[in-house]
N, C-alpha and C positions, 0 to 999 in steps of 0.2 A: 504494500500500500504506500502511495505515495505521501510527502509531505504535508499535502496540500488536501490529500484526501483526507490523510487520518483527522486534519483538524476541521474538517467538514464532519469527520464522523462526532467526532469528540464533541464538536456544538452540538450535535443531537442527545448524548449521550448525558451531556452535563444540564442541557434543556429538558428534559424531561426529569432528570435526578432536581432540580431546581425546582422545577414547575409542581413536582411529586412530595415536596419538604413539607408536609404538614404531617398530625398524630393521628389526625381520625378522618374519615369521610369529607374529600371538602366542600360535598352541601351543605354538610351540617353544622360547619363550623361561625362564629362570630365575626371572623377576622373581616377587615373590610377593603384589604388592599386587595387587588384581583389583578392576576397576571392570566393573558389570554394569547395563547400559541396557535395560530393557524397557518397549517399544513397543507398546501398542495400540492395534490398527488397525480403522479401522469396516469391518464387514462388504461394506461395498455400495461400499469403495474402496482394498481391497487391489489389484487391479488396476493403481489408478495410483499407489501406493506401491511397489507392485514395479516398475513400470516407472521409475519417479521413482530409485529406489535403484541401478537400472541405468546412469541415465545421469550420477548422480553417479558411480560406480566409473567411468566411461566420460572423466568429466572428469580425473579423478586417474589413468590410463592415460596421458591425452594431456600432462600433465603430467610422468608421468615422476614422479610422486607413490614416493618414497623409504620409503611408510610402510604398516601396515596395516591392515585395516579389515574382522574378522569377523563374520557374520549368520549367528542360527541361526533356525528357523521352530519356533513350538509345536506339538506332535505333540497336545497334548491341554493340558486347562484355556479360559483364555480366548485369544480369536488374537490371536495377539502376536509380535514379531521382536525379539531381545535380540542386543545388540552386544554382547562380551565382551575386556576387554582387560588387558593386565598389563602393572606398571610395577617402576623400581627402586627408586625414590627417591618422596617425598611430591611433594616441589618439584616434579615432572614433568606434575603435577598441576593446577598452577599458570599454564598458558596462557588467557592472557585472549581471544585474538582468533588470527584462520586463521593458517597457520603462513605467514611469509614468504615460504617456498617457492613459495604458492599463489595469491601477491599479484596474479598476471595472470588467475589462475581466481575471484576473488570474487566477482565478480558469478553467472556460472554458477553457483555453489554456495549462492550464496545465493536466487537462482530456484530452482531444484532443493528447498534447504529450503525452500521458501515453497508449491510442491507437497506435500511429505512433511506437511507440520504441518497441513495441511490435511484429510489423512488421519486424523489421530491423534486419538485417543481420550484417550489419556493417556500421559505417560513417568514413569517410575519409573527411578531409580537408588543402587543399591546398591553401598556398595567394601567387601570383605571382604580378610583375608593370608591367601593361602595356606599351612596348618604342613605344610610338608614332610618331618616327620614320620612325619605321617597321608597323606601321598600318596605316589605312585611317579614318578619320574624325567618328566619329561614326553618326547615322543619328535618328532621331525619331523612325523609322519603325523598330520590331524586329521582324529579320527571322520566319519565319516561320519553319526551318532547319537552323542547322549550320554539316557544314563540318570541322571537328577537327582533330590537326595532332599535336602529341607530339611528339617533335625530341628530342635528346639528344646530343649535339656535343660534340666534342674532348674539354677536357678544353683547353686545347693548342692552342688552334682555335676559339673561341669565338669571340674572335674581328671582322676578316676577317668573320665567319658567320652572323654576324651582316651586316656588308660593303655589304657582296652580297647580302642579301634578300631586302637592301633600294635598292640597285644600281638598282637590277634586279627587283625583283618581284614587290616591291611595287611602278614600275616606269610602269610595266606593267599592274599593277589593277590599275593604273589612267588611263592610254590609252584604256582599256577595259571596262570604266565605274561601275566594279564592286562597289556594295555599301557597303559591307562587308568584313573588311580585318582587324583581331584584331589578333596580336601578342606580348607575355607576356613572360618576363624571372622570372623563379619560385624562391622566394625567403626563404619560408619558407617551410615545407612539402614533402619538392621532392627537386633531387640533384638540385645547383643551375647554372650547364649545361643543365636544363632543360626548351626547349622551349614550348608554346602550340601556336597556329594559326589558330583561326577560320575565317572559309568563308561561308556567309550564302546561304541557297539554297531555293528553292519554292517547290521542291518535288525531290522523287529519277528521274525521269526522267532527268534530267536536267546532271544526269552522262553520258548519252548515247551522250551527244554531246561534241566537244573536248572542254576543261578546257578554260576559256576564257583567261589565263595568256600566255598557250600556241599560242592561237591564238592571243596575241598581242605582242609576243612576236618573233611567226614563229618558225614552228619546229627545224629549223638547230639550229637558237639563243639558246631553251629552250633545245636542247641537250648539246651544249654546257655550259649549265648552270648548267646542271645535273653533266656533267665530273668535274666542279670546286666546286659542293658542296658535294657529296658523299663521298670525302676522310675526310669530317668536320665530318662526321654525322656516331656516333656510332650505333645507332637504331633509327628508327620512328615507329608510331604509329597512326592508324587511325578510327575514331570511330565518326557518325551521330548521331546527336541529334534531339527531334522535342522539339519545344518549345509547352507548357501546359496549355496553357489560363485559363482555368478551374480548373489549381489546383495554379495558380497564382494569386496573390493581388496586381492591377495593377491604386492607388485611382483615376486618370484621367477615367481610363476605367469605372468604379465602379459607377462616379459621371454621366458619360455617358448614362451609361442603365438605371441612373435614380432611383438606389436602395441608 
């Protein structure tokens, strides 16, 4: 392997052990920095990228890997797998190389990344905070689907886009029982007018019936609401995810099936 490959391999390697540094499931965690890896993968070798990602999560099992490591699949846009992870502190950020832990699995991991980058098209990575403000409690259980919407406001207007989404929305996904409501202002990576807002879903069906924010909100309310946020909102952006059990290392789940 050349020089130039291995450190192609090693940014994946050390990307995912990074992106991976949390103690427990990072749905379920409080943390509210969010680090977001997206992966694109060439068409004609997703194949051996999902296979490759398989037998990393398979290396981190037999390891006894402490830590976790979520993949979701793009439902739509360009094909792509984003890692998504959350932290508490900047400093945690800060890991130069595999975690100690994994000092008898480097090698495998680093074959494994040397497969995956192979794959790839290109990696994008974005960290935004989560204002828990604008979100609802995060909960144990992760979606199944998330429904993702990157808006971009007026800088001009940030504040008041902030004010409306607690006032309105996030007062409406309490009254509708939604369990899924995570909104992040992008700090690093993307302009820092940039919103993202995910809402989890059980399948695409679940589009065919009206939006429960609508419905807790009541049509006349949620037009009105539309008339006072559009003049904030330079462009949006909307794009499904499923989440990828099987290409995810998830140690509660891991300890469960008893491997």
């Amino acid at each position: 392997m050349t020089g130039s490959a291995m450190k192609r391999c090693r940014h994946w390697v050390l990307g995912l052990v990074v992106i991976g540094a949390l103690a427990a499931p990072s749905w379920a965690q409080s943390e509210t920095i969010r680090s977001i890896v997206r992966l694109r993968v060439k068409s004609d070798r997703i194949g051996d990228f999902t296979s490759a990602a398989r037998e990393y999560g398979e290396v981190l099992k037999k390891a006894k890997w402490d830590k976790s490591i979520t993949v979701w699949q793009s439902l739509s846009g360009p094909t792509e797998y984003v890692v998504v992870a959350y932290y508490d502190k900047w400093a945690e950020l800060d890991t130069r190389s595999t975690d100690p832990k994994l000092k008898e699995q480097d090698a495998d991991l680093t074959r494994i990344g040397a497969r995956i980058t192979q794959c790839m098209e290109s990696r994008e990575r974005i960290i935004d905070v989560i204002n828990e403000e604008l979100s609802l409690p995060r909960t144990q259980e992760i979606p199944k689907m998330v429904r993702s919407v990157r808006t971009r406001v007026r800088p001009e207007m940030v504040s008041q886009y902030e004010a409306l989404i607690k006032s309105e929305i996030v007062a409406a996904a309490k009254k509708a029982g939604m369990k899924t409501l995570i909104t992040a202002r992008a700090r690093y990576g993307a302009p820092a007018t940039e919103f993202r807002t995910a809402v989890g879903l059980d399948n695409w069906a679940e589009l065919d019936e009206p939006s429960p924010i609508v419905k807790a909100m009541g049509e006349e309310a949620y037009r009105q609401f539309l008339a006072k946020l559009m003049p904030m909102v330079l462009e949006t952006e909307w794009n499904v995810y499923r989440y990828m059990p099987d290409l995810s290392y998830i140690p509660s789940a891991a300890t469960t099936s008893g491997n």
